[in-house]
C-alpha positions as CSV (number, residue, x, y, z in Angstrom):
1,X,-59.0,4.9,124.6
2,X,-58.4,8.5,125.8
3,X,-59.8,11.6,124.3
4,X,-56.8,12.2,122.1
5,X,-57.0,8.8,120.3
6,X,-60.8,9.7,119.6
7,X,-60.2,12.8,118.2
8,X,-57.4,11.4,116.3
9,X,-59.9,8.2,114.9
10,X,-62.3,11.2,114.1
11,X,-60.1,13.2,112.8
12,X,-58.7,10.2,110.4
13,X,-62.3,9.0,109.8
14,X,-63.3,12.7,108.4
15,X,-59.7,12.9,106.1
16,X,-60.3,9.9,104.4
17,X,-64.1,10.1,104.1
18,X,-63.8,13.5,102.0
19,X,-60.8,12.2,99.9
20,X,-63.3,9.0,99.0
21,X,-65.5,11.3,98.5
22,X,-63.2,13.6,95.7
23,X,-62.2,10.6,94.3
24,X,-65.6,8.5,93.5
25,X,-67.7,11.6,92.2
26,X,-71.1,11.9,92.8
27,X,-70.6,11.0,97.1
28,X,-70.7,13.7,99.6
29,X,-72.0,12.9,102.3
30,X,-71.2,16.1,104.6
31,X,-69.2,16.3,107.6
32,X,-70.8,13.4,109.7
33,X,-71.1,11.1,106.8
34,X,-67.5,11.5,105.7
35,X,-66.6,10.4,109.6
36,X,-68.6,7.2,109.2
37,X,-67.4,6.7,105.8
38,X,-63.6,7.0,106.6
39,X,-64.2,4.3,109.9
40,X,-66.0,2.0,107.8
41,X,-63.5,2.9,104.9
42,X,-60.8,2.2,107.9
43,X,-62.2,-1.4,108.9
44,X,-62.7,-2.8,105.4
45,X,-58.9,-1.5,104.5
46,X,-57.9,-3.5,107.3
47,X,-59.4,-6.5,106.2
48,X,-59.0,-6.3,102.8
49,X,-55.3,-5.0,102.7
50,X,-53.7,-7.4,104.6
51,X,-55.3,-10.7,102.7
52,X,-54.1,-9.3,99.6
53,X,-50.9,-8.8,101.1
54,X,-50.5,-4.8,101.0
55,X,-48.8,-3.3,103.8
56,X,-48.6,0.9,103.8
57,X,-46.9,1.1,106.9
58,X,-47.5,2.9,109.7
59,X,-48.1,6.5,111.1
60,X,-51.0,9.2,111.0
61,X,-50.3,9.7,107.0
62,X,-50.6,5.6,106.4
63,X,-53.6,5.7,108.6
64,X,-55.5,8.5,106.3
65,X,-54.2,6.3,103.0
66,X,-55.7,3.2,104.5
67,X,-58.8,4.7,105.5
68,X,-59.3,6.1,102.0
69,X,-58.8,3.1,100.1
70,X,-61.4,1.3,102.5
71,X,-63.4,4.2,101.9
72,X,-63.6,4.3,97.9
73,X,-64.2,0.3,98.3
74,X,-67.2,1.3,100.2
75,X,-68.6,4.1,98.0
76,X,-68.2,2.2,94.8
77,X,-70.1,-0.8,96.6
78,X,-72.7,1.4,97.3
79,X,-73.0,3.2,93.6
80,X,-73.3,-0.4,92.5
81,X,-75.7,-1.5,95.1
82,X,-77.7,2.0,93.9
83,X,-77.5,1.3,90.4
84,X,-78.9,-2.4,90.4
């Protein structure tokens, strides 16, 4: 992976962590939270997406849509996991 495909995973990560973070209210996690949300966010979309059968496509702009719905899955586990 070269240093322009890290920047972009960053870059993707932080996008999608502060959209999850508009959309479930109550989350921010600053800069270097949102990063690890929007990976995390990234890696449960991919598993979760394609065993329900949703495919968004591809591109940068699919990427940050993944990412964020990954993302929202994982805040809303963990306002339930905080709430219990």
């Amino acid at each position: 992976m070269g240093v322009e495909s890290l920047l972009v995973f960053i870059l993707i990560g932080a996008i999608a962590g502060w959209l999850a973070g508009q959309l479930v209210k109550g989350y921010g996690f600053g800069l270097l939270g949102n990063i690890v949300v929007g990976i995390v966010g990234a890696f449960i979309a991919g598993l979760l997406l394609p065993a329900i059968g949703i495919n968004i496509g591809s591109g940068i702009i699919a990427a940050i849509i993944n990412a964020t719905i990954g993302a929202v899955v994982l805040l809303v586990l963990i306002r339930l996991i905080k709430q219990a």
